[in-house]
PDB file of N, H, CA, C and O in Angstrom:
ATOM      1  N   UNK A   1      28.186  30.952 -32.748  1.00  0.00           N
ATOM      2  CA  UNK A   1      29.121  30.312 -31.826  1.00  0.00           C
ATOM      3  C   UNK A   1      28.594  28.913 -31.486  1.00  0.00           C
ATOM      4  O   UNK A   1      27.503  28.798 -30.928  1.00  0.00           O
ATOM      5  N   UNK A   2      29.326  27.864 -31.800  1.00  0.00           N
ATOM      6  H   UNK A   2      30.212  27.957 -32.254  1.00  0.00           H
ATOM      7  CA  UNK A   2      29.058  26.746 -31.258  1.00  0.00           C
ATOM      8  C   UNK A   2      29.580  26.376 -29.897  1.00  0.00           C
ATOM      9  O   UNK A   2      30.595  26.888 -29.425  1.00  0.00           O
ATOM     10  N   UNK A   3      28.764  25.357 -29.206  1.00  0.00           N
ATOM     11  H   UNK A   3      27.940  24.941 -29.590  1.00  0.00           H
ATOM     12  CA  UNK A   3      29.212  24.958 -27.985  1.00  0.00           C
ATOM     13  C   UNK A   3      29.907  24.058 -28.074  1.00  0.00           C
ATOM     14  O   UNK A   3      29.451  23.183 -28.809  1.00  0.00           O
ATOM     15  N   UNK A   4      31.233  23.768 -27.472  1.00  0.00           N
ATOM     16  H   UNK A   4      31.603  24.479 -26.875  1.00  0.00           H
ATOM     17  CA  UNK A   4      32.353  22.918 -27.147  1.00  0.00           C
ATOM     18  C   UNK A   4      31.635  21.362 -26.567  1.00  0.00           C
ATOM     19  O   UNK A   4      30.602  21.209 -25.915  1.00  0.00           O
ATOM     20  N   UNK A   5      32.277  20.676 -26.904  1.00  0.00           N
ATOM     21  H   UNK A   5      33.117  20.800 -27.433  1.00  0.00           H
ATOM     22  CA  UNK A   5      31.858  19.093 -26.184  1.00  0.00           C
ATOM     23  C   UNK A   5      31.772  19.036 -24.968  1.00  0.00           C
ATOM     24  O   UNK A   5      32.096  20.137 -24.522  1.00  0.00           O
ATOM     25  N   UNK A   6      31.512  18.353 -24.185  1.00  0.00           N
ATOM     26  H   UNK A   6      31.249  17.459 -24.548  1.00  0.00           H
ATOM     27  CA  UNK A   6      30.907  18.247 -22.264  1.00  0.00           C
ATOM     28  C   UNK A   6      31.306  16.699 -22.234  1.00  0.00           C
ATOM     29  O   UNK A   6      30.745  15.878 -22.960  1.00  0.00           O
ATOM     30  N   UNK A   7      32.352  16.363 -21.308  1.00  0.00           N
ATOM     31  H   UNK A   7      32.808  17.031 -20.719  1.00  0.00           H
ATOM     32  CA  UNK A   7      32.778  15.742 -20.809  1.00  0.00           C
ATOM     33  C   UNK A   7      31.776  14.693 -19.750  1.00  0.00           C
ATOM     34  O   UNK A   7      31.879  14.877 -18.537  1.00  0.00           O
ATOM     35  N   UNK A   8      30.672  13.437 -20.347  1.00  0.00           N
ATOM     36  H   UNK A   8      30.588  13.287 -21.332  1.00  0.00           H
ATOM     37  CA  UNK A   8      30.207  12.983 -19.217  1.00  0.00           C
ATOM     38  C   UNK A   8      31.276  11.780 -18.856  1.00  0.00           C
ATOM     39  O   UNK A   8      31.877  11.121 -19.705  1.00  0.00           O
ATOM     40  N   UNK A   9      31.402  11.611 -17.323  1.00  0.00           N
ATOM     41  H   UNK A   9      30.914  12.146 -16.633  1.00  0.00           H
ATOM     42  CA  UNK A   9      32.050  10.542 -16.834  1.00  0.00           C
ATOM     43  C   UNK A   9      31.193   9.665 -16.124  1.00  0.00           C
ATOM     44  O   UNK A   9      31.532   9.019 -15.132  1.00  0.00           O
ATOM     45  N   UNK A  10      29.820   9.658 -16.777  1.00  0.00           N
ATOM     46  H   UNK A  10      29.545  10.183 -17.583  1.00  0.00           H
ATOM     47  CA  UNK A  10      28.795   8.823 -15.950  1.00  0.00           C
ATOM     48  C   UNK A  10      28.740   7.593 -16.705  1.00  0.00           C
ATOM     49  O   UNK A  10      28.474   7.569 -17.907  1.00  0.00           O
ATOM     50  N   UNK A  11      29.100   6.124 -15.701  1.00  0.00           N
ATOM     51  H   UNK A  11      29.316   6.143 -14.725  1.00  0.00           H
ATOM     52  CA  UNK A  11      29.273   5.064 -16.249  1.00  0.00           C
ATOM     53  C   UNK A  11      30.307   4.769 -16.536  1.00  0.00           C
ATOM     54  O   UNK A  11      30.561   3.811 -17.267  1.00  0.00           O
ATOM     55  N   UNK A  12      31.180   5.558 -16.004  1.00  0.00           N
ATOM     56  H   UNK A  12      30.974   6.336 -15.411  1.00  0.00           H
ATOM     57  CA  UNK A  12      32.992   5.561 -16.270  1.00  0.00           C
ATOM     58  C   UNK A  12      33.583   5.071 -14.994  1.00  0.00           C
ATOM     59  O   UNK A  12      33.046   5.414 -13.940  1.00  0.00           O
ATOM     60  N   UNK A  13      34.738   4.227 -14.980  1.00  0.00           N
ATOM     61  H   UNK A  13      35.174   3.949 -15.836  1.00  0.00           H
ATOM     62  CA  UNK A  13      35.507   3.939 -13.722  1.00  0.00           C
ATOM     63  C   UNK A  13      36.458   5.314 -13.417  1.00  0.00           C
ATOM     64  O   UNK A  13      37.428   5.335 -12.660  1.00  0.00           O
ATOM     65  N   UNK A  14      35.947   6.417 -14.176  1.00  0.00           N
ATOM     66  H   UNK A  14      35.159   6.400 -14.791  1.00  0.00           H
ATOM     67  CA  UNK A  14      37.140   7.292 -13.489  1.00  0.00           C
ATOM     68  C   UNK A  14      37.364   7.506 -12.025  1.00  0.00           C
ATOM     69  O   UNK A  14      38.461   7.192 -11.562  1.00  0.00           O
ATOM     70  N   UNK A  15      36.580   7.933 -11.368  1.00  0.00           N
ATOM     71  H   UNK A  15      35.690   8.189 -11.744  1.00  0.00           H
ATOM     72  CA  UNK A  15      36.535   7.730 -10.194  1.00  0.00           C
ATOM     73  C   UNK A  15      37.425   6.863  -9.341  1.00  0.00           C
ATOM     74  O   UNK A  15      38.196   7.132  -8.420  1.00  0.00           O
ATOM     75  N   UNK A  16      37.147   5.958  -9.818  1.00  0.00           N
ATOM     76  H   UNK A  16      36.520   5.739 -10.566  1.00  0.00           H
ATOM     77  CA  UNK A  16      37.498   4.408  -8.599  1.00  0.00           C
ATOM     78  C   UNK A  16      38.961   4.530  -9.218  1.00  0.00           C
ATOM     79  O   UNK A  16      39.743   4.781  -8.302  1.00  0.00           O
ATOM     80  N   UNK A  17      39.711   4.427 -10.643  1.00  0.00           N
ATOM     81  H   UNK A  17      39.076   4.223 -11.388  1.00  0.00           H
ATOM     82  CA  UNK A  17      40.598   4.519 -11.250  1.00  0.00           C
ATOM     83  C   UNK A  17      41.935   5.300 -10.933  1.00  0.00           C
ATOM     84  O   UNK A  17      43.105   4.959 -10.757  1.00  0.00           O
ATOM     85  N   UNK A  18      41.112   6.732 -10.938  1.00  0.00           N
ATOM     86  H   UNK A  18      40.161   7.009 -11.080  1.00  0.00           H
ATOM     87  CA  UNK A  18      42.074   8.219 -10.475  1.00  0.00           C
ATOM     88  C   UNK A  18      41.724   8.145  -8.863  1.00  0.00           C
ATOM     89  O   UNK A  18      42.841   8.212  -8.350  1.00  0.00           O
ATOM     90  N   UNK A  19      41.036   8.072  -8.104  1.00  0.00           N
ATOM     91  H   UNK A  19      40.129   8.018  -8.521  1.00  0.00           H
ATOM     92  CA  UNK A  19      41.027   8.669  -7.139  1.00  0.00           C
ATOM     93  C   UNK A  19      41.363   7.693  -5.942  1.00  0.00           C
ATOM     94  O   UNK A  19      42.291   7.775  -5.137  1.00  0.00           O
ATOM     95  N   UNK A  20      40.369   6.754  -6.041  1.00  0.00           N
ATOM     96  H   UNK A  20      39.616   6.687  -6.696  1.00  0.00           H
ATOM     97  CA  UNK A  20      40.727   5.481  -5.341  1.00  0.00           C
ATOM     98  C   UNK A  20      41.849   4.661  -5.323  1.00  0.00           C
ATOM     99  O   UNK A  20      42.275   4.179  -4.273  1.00  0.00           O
ATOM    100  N   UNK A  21      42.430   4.439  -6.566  1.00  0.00           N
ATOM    101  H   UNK A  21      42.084   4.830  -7.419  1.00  0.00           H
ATOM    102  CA  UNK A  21      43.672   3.346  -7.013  1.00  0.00           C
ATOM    103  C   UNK A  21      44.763   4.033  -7.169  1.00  0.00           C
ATOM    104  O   UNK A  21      45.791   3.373  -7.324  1.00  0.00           O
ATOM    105  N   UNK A  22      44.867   5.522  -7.177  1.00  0.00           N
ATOM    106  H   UNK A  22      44.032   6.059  -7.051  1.00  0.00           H
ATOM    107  CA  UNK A  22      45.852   6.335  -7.295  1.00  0.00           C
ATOM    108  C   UNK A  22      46.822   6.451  -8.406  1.00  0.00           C
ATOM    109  O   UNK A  22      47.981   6.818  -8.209  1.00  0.00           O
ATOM    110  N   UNK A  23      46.236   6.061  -9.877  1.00  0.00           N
ATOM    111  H   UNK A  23      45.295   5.763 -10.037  1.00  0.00           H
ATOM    112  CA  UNK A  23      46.520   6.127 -10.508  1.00  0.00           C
ATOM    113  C   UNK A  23      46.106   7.301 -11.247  1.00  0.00           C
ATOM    114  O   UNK A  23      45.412   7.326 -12.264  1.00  0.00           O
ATOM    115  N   UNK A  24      46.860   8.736 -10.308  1.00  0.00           N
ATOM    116  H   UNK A  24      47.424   8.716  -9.483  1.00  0.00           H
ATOM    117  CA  UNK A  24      46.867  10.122 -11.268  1.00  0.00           C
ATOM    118  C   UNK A  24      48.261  10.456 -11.441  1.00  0.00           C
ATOM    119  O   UNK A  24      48.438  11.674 -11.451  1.00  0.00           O
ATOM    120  N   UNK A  25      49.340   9.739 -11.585  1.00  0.00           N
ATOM    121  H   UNK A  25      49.196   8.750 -11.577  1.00  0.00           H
ATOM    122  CA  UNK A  25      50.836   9.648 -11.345  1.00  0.00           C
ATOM    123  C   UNK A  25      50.486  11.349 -12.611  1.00  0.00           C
ATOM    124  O   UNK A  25      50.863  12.484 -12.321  1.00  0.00           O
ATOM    125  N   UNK A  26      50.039  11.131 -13.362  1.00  0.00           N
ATOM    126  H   UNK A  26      49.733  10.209 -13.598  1.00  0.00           H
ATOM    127  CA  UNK A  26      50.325  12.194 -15.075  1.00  0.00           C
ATOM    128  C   UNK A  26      49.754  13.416 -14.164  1.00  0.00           C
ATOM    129  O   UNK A  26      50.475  14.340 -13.788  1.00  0.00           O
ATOM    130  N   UNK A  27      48.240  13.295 -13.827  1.00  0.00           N
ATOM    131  H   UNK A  27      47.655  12.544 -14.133  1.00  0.00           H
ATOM    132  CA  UNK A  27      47.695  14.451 -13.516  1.00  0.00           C
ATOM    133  C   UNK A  27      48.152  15.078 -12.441  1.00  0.00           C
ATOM    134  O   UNK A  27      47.993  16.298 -12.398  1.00  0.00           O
ATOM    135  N   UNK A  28      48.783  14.434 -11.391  1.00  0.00           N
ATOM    136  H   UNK A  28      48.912  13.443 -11.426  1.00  0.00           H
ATOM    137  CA  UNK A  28      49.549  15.108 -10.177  1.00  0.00           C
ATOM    138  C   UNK A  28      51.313  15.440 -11.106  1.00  0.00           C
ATOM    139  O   UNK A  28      51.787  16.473 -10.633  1.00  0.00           O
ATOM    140  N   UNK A  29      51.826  15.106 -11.707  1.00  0.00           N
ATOM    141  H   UNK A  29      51.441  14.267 -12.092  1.00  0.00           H
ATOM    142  CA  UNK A  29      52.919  15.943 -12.031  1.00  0.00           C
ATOM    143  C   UNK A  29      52.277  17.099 -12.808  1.00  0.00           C
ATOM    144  O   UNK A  29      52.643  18.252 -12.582  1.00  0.00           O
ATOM    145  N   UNK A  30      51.272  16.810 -13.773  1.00  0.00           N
ATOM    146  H   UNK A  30      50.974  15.873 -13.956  1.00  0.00           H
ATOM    147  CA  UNK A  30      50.951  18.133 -14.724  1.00  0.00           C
ATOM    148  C   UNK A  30      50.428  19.409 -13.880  1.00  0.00           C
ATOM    149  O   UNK A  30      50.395  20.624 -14.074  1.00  0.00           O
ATOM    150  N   UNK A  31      50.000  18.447 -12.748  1.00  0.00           N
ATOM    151  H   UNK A  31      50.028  17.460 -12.590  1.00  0.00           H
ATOM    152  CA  UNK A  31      49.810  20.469 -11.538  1.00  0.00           C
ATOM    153  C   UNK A  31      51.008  21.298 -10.702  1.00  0.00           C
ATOM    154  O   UNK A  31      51.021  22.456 -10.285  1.00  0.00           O
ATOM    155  N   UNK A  32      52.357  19.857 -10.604  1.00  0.00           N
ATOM    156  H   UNK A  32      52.347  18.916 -10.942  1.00  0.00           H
ATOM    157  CA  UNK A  32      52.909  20.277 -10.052  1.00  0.00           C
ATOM    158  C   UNK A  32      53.588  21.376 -10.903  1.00  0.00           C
ATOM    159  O   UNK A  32      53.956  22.476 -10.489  1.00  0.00           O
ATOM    160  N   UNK A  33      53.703  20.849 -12.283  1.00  0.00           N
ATOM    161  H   UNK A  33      53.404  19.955 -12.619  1.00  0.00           H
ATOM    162  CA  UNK A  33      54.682  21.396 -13.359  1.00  0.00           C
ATOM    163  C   UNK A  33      54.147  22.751 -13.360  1.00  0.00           C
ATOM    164  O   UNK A  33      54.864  23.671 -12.967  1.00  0.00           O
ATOM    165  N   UNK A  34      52.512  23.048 -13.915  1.00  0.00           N
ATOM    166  H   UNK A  34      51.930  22.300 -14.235  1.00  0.00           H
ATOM    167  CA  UNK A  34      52.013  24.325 -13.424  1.00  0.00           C
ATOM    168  C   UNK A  34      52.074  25.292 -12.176  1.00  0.00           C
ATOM    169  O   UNK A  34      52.119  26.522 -12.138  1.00  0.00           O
ATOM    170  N   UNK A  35      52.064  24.465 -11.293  1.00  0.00           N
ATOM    171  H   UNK A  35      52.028  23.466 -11.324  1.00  0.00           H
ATOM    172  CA  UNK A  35      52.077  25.160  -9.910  1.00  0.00           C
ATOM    173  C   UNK A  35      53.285  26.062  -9.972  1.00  0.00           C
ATOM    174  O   UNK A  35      53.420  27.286  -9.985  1.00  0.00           O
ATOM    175  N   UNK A  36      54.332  24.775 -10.013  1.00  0.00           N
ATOM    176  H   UNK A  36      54.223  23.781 -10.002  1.00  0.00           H
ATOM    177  CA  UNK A  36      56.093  25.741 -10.015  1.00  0.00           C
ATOM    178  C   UNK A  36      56.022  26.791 -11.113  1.00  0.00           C
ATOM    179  O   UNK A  36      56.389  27.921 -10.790  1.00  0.00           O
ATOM    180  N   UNK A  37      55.583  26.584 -12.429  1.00  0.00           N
ATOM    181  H   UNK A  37      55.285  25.666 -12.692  1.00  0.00           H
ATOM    182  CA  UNK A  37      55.866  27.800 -13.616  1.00  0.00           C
ATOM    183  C   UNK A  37      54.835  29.145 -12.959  1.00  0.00           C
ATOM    184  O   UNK A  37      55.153  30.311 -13.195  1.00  0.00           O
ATOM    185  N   UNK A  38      53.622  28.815 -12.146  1.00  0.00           N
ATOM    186  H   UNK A  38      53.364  27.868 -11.954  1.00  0.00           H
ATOM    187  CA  UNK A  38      53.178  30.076 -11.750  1.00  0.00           C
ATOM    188  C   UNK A  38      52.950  30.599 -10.535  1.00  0.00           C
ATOM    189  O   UNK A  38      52.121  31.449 -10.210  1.00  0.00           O
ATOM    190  N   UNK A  39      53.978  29.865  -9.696  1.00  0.00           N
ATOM    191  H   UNK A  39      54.652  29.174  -9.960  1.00  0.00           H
ATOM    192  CA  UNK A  39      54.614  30.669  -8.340  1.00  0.00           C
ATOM    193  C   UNK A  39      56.157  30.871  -8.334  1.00  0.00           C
ATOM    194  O   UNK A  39      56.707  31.320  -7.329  1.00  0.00           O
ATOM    195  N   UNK A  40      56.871  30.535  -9.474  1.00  0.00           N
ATOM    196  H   UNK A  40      56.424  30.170 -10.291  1.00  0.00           H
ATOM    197  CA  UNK A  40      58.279  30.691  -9.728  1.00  0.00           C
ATOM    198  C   UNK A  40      58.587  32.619 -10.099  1.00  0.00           C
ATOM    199  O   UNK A  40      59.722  33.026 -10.350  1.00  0.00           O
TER     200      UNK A  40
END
């Protein structure tokens, strides 16, 4: 079994990008879309 890739975000503007600048417009619909299909 091999191990899957690991995601580092060190040295990345994600942070300041997604969280700060509020640019998660994709990632806040893609939970909502989930949310509704698994409390519907």
């Amino acid at each position: 079994m091999t191990n899957p890739p690991v995601c580092n975000y060190e040295g990345s503007d994600y942070q300041q990008t997604f969280w700060e600048q509020g640019g998660r417009a994709y990632e806040d619909q893609a939970e909502a879309i989930a949310l509704k299909k698994i409390t519907s």
